[in-house]
C-alpha positions, 0 to 999 in steps of 0.5 A, a space after each residue: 262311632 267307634 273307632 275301628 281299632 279299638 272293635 273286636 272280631 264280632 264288631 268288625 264283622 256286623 260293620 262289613 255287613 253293614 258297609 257290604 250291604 250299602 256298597 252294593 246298593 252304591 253299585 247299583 247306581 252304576 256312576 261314572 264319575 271321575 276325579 283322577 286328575 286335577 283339571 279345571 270343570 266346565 264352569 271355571 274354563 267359562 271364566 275365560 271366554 272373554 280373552 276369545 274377544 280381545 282380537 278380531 280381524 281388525 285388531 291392532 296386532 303389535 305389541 309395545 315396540 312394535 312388532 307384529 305379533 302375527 310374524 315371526 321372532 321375538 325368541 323370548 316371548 313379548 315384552 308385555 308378556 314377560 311383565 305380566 308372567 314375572 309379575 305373577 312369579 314375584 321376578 323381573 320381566 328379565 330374568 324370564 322366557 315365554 315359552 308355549 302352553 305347558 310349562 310341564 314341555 318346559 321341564 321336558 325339554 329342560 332335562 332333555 337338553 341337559 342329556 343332549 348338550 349339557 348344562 351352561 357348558 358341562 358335560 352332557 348327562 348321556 355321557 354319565 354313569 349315573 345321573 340321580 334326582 330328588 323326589 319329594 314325596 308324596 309328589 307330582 306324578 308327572 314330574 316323576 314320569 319324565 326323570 323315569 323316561 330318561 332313566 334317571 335314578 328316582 330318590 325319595 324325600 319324605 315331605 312335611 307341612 314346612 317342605 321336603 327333608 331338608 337334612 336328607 336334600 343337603 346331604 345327597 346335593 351337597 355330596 354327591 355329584 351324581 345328584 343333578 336336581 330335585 322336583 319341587 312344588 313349593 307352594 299348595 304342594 302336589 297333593 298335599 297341599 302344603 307350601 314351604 316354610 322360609 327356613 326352606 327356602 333359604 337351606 334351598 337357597 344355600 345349598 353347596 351342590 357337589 355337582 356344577 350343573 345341579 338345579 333345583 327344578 322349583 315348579 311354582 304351578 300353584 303360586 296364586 292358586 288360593 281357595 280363600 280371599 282374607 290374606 290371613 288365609 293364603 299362604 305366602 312363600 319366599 321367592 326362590 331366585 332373590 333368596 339365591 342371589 342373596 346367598 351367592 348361587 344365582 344359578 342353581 334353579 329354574 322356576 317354571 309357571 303357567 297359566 293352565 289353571 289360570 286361563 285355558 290348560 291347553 291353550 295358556 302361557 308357560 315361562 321359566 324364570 331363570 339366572 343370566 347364565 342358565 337364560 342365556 344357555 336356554 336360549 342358545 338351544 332355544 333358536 335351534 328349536 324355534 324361531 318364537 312361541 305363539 305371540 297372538 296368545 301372549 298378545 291375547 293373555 296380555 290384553 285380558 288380564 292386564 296387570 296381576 291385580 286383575 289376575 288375582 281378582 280372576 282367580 278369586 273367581 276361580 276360588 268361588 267354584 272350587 272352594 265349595 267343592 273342597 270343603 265338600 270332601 272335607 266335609 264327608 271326610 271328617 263326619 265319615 272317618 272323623 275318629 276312625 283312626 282308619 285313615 288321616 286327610 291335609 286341609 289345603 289352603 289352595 292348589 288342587 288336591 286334597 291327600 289322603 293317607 290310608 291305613 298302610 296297605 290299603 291304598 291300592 285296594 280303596 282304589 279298585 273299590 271305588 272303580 268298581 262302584 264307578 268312581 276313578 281316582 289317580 291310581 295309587 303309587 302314582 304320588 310316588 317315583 315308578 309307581 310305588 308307595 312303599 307303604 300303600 297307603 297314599 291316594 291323591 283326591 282332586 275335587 275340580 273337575 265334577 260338578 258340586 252335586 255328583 261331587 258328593 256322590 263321589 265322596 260318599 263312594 271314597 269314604 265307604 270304600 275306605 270303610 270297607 278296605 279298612 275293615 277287611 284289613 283289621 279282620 286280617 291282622 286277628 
């Protein structure tokens, strides 16, 4: 078809017509379908039943040294566990601490803490005129939501295919001591999709920051999250905390995973991985706040998974639902927009999401479009600190969740109200 940029007024019009006639006919179907939030479908939680097994009432309940798991202590988390989740974040089971089932709480509490007590003895971030973050953007709304809870003033960081603008990150760390962190996603980046380059990594690793208790928040969520076996196919990244030993600042990030998307979201393992000196200032708040997290669910972890080899093999089954779903929506997007020029579309490697960049103005509108004929989506701007896509134009689409049949469904509806949103718009600008 023609590209929607190069019809006239009278073309325009006759594809409305043509697109208003086949929406309305979509209303009628009277959908309700969701893909709003990246979460694992039925059938992947099904993978993980078997870890329900591994105790029963006659279960040996102690871990390796010993100790009972059913009582109370081991602050840092069991000792199986901290093998197990430093293997799965490319780090020793001592630089890490086992915390609950979110490593989102982690990232709370984490910033909570730093307004409260300070970082590793600097002053508390409450007692500040200003305190400043760095965004990348498009990005992870809930990062966002937590710096905005706090009040801290939210800067946006244009991302690319190789990570965040490192020109811009080393100019605002590296000069201003008002800039206390930056939100990253290193690997299959929310939403994009895209994973940082080892040039990345490594200006990360260098930076200088103007203040002491500056951190890079390195939120690894997605760190053997693949949608495709063959290695050649995955993307690989540096490890962050060994790239900032070797460059002599230890002590400037915090690497925060989970197994939400591993095992069971609301019931998995969170750890954060971390230098000596940030460990050890954790952990002095920690056994304020707790005599230890839930060891039965380390202990259960521990015993159905074994090792990380038998992690990876997990999510390759994992892979096996998801991959069919993305390149569904690949799919639809690229026979229905394909040369359109009405919109652009990543093609991730792994994660769990797919970002589509609209033509500018339009996000908000393909959004309400697709709600009212029963499709919902992450609201547009929420890829964005407080909201606001400054062009309107980003729309975060995660396949996961609806089953592969009302999936298609569910592209269909995206696609014709882009169409559509994208018509109206060009009719505007004649």
């Amino acid at each position: 078809m023609k590209a929607y940029i190069e019809m006239n007024r009278e073309e325009l019009l006759e594809e409305r017509a043509r697109l208003t006639e086949k929406f309305e006919e979509i209303k009628g179907r009277k959908l309700q379908l969701d893909m709003s939030r990246g979460k694992p479908s039925y059938k992947q939680l099904e993978l993980s039943n078997g870890m329900m097994d591994v105790l029963a009432s006659d279960s040996y309940f102690n871990d390796e040294t010993g100790t009972d798991c059913r009582n109370y202590g081991v602050l840092s988390g069991i000792p199986e566990a901290k093998k197990l989740m430093g293997a799965m974040s490319e780090v020793g089971p001592e630089d890490m601490i086992i915390f609950g089932n979110s490593s989102l709480n982690i990232m709370f509490d984490t910033v909570s803490r730093s307004f409260t007590h300070g970082v590793c003895g600097c002053t508390p971030w409450c007692k500040l005129d200003k305190v400043k973050f760095l965004c990348p953007v498009p990005g992870y709304d809930r990062h966002f939501r937590i710096t905005e809870y706090f009040g801290i003033e939210m800067i946006n960081i244009p991302m690319s295919e190789t990570g965040p603008d490192m020109d811009l990150v080393e100019q605002y760390v590296n000069h201003d001591p008002a800039v206390k962190g930056i939100w990253c996603v290193p690997k299959y980046s929310n939403p994009q999709g895209y994973s940082y380059s080892d040039e990345t990594v490594r200006r990360f690793a260098a930076l200088t920051p103007a203040a002491e208790d500056f951190r890079i928040y390195w939120d690894n969520a997605y760190s053997i999250h693949h949608l495709y076996e063959d290695p050649e196919d995955q993307d690989v990244i540096l490890e962050l905390l060994d790239e900032c030993r070797k460059a002599g600042h230890p002590d400037i990030v915090f690497k925060f995973i989970s197994t939400s998307k591993v095992s069971f979201p609301g019931s998995g393992l969170a750890a954060v991985a971390a230098s000596p000196k940030n460990l050890e200032d954790i952990r002095k708040h920690l056994m304020v706040q707790t005599i230890g997290h839930d060891k039965m669910n380390q202990l259960r972890h521990v015993r159905f998974f074994g090792n990380l080899p038998n992690m990876k093999e997990h999510m390759h089954r994992h892979a096996a639902i998801l991959r069919p779903k993305f390149q569904t929506v690949l799919n639809t997007l690229d026979t229905e927009l394909g040369g359109l020029g009405i919109g652009s579309w990543t093609r991730p490697r792994g994660g769990y999401f797919i970002s589509f960049d609209a033509m500018e103005g339009c996000a908000k509108a393909i959004v309400a479009k697709c709600a009212e004929a029963g499709v919902k989506l992450t609201p547009a701007g929420a890829t964005y600190p407080y909201g606001r896509d400054p062009e309107d134009k980003n729309i975060r689409i995660a396949p996961s969740y609806p089953p592969a049949k009302e999936l298609k469904k569910a592209a269909d509806v995206f696609v014709t109200s882009v169409k559509l949103v994208s018509v109206d718009k060009l009719l505007e600008k004649m």
